[in-house]
GUKOLRO-563280 format. One record per residue (C-alpha): x, z, y. Coordinates in Angstrom, 3 decimals, always signed. Example, Ala and Ser with C-alpha at 12.3 -4.5 7.8 and 13.67 -1.06 7.14 Angstrom:
<atoms>
ATOM          X          Z          Y
ATOM    +12.300     +7.800     -4.500
ATOM    +13.670     +7.140     -1.060
</atoms>
This chain:
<atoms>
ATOM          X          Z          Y
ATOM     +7.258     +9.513    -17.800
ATOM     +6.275     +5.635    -17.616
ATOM     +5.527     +3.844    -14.141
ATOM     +1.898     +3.256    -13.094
ATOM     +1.379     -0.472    -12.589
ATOM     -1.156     -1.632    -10.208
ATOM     -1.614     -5.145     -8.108
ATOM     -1.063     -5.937     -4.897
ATOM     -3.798     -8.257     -3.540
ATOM     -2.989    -11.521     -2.299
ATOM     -4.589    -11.125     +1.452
ATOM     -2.978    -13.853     +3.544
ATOM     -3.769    -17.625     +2.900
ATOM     -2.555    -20.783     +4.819
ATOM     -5.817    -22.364     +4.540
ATOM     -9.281    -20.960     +3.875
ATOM     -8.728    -17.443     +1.550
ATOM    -10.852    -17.864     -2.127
ATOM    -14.195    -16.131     -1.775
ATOM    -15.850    -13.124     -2.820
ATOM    -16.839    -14.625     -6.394
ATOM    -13.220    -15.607     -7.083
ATOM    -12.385    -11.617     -5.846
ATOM    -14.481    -10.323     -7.809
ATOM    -13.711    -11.764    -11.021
ATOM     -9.626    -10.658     -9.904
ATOM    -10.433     -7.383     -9.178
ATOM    -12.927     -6.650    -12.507
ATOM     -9.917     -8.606    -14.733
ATOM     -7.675     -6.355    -13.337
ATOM     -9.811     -2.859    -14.189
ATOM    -10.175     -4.674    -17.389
ATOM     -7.145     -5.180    -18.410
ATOM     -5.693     -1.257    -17.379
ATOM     -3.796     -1.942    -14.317
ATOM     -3.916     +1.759    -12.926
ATOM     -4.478     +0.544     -9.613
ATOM     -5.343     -2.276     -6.178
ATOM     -3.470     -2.529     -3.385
ATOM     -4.305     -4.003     +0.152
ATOM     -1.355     -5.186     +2.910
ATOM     -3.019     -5.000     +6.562
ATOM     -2.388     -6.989     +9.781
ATOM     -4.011     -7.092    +12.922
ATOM     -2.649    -10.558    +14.569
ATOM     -1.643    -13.078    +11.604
ATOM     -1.146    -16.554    +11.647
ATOM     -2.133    -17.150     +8.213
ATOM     -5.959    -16.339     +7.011
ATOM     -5.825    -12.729     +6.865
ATOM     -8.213    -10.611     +5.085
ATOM     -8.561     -6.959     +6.666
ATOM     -7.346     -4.298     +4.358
ATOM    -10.395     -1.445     +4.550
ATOM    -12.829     -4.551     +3.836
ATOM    -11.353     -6.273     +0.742
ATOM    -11.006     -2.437     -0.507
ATOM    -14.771     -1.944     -0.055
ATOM    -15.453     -5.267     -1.854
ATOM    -12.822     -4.038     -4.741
ATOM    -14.557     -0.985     -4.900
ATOM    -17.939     -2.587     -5.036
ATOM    -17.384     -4.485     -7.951
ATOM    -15.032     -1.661    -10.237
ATOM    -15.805     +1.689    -11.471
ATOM    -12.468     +3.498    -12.345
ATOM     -9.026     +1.645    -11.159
ATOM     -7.733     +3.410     -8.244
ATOM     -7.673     +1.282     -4.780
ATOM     -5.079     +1.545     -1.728
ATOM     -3.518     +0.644     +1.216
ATOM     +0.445     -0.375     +1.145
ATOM     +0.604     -0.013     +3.745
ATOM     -1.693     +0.012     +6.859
ATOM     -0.256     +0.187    +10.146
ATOM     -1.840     +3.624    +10.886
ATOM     -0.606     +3.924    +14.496
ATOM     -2.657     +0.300    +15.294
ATOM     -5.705     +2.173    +14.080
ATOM     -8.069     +4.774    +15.964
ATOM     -8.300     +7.609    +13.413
ATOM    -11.823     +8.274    +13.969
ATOM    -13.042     +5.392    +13.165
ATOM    -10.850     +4.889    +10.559
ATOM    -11.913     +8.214     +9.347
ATOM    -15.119     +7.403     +9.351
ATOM    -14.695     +4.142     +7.197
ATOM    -12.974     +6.386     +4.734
ATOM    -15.335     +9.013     +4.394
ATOM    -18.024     +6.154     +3.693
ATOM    -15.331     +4.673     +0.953
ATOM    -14.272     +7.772     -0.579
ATOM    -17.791     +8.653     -0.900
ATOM    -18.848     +4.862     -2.568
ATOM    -15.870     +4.676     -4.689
ATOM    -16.273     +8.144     -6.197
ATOM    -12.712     +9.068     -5.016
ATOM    -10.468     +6.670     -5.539
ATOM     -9.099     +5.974     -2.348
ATOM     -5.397     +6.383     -1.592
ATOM     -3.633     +5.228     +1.810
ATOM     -0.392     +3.768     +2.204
ATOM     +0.783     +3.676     +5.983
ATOM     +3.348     +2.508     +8.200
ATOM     +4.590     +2.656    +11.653
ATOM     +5.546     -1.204    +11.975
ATOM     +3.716     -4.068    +13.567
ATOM     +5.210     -6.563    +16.313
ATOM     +4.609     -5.571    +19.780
ATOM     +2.129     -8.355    +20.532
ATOM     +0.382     -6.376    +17.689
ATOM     +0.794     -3.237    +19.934
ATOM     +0.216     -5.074    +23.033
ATOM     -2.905     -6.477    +22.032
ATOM     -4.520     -2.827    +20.536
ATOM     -3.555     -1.475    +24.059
ATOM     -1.677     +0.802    +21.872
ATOM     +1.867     +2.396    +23.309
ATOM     +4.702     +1.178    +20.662
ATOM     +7.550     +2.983    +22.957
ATOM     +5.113     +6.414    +21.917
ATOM     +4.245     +5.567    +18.566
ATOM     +6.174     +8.001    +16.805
ATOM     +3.792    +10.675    +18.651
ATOM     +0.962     +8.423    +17.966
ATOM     +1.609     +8.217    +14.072
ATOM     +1.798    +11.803    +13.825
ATOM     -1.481    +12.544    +15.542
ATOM     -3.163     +9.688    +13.778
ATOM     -2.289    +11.391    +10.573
ATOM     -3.411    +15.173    +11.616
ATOM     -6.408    +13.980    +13.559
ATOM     -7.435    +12.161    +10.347
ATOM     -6.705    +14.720     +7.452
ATOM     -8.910    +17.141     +9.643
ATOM    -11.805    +14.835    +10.195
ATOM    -11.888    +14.401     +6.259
ATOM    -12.489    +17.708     +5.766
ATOM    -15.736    +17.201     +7.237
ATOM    -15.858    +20.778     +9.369
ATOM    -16.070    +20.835    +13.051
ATOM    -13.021    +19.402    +14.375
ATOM    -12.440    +20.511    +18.305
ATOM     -8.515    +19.971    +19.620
ATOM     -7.148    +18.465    +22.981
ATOM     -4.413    +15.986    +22.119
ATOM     -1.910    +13.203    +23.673
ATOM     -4.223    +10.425    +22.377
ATOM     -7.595    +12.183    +21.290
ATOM     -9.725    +14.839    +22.751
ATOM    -11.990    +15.917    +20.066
ATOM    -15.031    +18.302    +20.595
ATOM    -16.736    +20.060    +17.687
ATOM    -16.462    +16.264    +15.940
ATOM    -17.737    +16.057    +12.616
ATOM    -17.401    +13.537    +10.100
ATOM    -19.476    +13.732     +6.904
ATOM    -19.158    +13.130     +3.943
ATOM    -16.213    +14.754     +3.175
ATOM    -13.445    +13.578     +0.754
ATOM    -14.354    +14.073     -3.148
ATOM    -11.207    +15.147     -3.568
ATOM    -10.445    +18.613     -1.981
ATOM     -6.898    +18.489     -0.927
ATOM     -7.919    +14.962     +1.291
ATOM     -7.430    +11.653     +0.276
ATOM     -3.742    +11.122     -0.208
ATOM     -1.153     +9.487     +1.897
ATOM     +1.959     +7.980     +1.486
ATOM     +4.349     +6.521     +3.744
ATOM     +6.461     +3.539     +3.919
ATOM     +9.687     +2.852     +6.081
ATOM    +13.492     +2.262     +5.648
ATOM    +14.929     +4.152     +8.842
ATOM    +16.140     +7.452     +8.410
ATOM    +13.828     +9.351    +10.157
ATOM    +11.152     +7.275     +8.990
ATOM    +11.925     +8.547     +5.219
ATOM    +12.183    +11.923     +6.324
ATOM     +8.992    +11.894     +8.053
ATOM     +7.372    +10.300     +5.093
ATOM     +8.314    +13.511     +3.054
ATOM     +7.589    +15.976     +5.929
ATOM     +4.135    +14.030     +6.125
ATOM     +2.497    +12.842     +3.245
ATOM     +2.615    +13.301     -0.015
ATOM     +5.093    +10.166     -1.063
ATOM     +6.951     +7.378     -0.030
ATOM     +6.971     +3.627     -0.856
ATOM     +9.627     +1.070     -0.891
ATOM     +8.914     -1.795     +0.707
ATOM     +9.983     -5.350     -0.557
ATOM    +13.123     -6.166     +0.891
ATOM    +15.024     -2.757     -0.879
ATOM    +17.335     -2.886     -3.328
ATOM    +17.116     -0.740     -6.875
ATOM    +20.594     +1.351     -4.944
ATOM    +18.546     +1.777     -2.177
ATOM    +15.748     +3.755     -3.592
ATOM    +17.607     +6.941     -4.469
ATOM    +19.582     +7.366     -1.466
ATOM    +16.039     +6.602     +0.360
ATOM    +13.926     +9.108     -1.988
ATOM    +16.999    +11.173     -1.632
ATOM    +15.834    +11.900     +2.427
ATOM    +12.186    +11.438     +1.379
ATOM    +12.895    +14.675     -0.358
ATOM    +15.182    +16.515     +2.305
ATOM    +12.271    +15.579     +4.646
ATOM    +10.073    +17.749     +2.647
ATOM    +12.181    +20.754     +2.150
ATOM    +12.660    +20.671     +5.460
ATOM     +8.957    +21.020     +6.101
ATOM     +8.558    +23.734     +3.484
ATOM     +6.867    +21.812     +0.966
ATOM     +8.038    +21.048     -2.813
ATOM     +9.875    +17.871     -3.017
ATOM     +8.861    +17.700     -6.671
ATOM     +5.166    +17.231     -5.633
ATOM     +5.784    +14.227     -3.965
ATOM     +4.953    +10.725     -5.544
ATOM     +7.337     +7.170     -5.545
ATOM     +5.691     +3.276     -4.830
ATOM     +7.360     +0.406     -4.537
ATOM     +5.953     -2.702     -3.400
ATOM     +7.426     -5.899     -5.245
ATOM     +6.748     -9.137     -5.611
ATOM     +6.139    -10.455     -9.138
ATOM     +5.469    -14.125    -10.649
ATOM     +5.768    -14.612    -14.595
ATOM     +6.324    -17.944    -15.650
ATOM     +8.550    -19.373    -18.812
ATOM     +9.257    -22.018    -16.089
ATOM    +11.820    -20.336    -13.586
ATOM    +11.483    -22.856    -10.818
ATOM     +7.541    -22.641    -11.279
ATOM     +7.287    -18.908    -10.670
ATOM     +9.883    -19.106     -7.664
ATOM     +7.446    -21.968     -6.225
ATOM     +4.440    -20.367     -6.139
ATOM     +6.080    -16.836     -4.896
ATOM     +7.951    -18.883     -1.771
ATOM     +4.694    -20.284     -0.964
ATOM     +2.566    -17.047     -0.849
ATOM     +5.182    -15.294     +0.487
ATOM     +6.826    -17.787     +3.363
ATOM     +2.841    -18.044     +4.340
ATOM     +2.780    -14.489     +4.980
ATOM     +6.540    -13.879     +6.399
ATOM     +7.192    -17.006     +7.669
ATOM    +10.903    -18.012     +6.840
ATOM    +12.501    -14.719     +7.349
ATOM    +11.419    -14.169     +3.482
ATOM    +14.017    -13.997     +0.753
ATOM    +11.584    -14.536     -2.187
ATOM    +14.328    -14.118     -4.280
ATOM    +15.427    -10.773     -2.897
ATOM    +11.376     -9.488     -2.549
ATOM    +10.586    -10.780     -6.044
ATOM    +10.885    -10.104    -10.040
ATOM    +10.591    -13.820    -11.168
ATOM    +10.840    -15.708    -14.387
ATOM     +9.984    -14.835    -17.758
ATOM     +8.820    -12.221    -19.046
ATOM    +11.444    -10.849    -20.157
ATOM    +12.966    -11.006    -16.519
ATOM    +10.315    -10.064    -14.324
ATOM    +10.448     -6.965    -17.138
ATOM    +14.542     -6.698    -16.747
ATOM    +14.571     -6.340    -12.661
ATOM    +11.159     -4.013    -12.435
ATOM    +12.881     -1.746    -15.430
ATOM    +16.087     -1.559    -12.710
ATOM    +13.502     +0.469    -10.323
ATOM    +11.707     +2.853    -12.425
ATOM    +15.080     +3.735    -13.929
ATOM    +15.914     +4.168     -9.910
ATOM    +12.692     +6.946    -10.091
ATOM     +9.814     +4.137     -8.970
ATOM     +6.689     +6.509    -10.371
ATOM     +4.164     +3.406     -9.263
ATOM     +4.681     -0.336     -8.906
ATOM     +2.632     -2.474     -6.360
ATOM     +3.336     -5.696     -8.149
ATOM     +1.836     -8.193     -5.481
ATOM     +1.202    -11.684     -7.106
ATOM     +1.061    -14.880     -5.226
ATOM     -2.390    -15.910     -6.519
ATOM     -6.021    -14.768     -7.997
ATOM     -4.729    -16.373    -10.819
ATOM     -6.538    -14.276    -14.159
ATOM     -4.136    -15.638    -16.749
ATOM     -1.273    -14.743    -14.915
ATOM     -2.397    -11.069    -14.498
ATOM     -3.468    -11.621    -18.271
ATOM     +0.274    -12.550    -18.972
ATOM     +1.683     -9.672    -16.744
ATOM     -0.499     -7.206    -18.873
ATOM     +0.614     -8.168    -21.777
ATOM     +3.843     -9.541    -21.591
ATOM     +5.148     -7.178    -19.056
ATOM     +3.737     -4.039    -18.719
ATOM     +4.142     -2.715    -22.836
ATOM     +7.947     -3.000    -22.773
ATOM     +8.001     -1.396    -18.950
ATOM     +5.945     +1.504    -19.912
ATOM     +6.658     +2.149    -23.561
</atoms>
């Protein structure tokens, strides 16, 4: 079966971020031209200009009717599920359904620090995030004493169009991270700095994770976050990737390793590598709100990835 394509949205700017015109026209162009879906990255503390990930997926879903719109990934154990359950249930319910959530467990400990959130228990705190959430989204009565929550008949209403809950996936490299993914949610994505090798041995204990749990491994869904600049000019598409992405990872980034640049015909060669890997969705995040380059992606790219 062919790989979903969807976008990544650029959300981190060294100066001022474009504005909600210049969004809108990206995320309507991008519905337009059948990417399947939008994805948001989320931050708390960022030098850069930072756009916050449940926002910019209200405005996308403001301004679209059908493409699917996500998170990958939001740092779930920086957030108070509650709330964030209550932002959901409000987006679900404007978006007509089409809200999926990516999470993580990473962040820096200032991030941590600053949320007056406990990163030596956030294992614990990731877990209960998750259940406290999925139960709020039911929209029944939700009453259970926990280690970070201690809920009382607490309702949250509406509840999720979609009756099995809006669905979650989880990114991570560790281990136990991938196994918790699959014992968790209902899929796993790869995050940039993974090779095509990587991703079966990693969906391999995605999988195991879910057996374990008693669930069918063959349910679960595959994302992979990558980087992805078309241009017939290599050193063109590698300098507006290192820009974007050395604003947003400082110099730690190996746009080369994070990235499918050049050509068409090579951004098409290294994103084929993955999905013959098993990659079921791509989150191809581009370096600009640039409409001719998603124009070139869609149809320069995408027919000879999913033919």
């Amino acid at each position: 079966m062919p790989p979903n394509i969807g976008i990544h949205i650029p959300a981190a700017f060294p100066d001022r971020p474009p504005d909600a015109g210049r969004y809108k026209d990206f995320f309507q162009a991008t519905e337009d031209l059948g990417f399947h879906s939008l994805w948001t990255e989320d931050r708390i503390f960022h030098a850069s200009n930072f756009l916050e990930s449940t926002t910019l997926m209200t405005w996308a879903a403001a301004v679209t009717e059908s493409i699917q719109i996500g998170t990958a990934v939001m740092v779930m154990a920086l957030r108070n599920a509650p709330l964030l359950a209550r932002q959901l249930s409000t987006l679900d319910h404007l978006s007509g359904g089409r809200i999926h959530l990516g999470i993580s467990i990473g962040g820096s400990p200032a991030e941590y620090r600053g949320m007056g959130s406990p990163m030596n228990r956030r294992v614990s705190l990731l877990r209960e995030n998750i259940s406290v959430l999925r139960q709020l989204l039911t929209g029944e009565p939700t009453t259970r004493p926990g280690r970070f929550y201690d809920l009382q008949e607490a309702i949250i209403r509406p509840s999720t169009l979609n009756p099995d809950g809006i669905p979650i996936y989880m990114g991570g490299q560790a281990d136990d991270a991938l196994r918790r993914a699959g014992e968790l949610t209902e899929g796993w994505i790869q995050s940039p700095f993974a090779a095509p090798d990587d991703f079966k041995k990693s969906w391999a204990l995605v999988r195991q994770g879910a057996e374990r749990a008693g669930k069918n491994p063959n349910n679960l869904e595959s994302g992979k976050l990558i980087y992805a600049a078309v241009d017939d000019d290599a050193k063109s598409a590698y300098d507006a990737m290192s820009g974007f992405l050395r604003g947003y990872y400082g110099d730690r980034a190996d746009v080369r390793a994070m990235s499918a640049l050049g050509t068409p015909d090579d951004v098409t060669r290294e994103l084929k590598h993955f999905a013959d890997a098993g990659v079921q969705t791509f989150m191809l995040g581009v370096p600009n709100l640039n409409i001719k380059h998603l124009e070139r992606i869609a149809t320069e790219v995408v027919p000879d990835l999913t033919e």
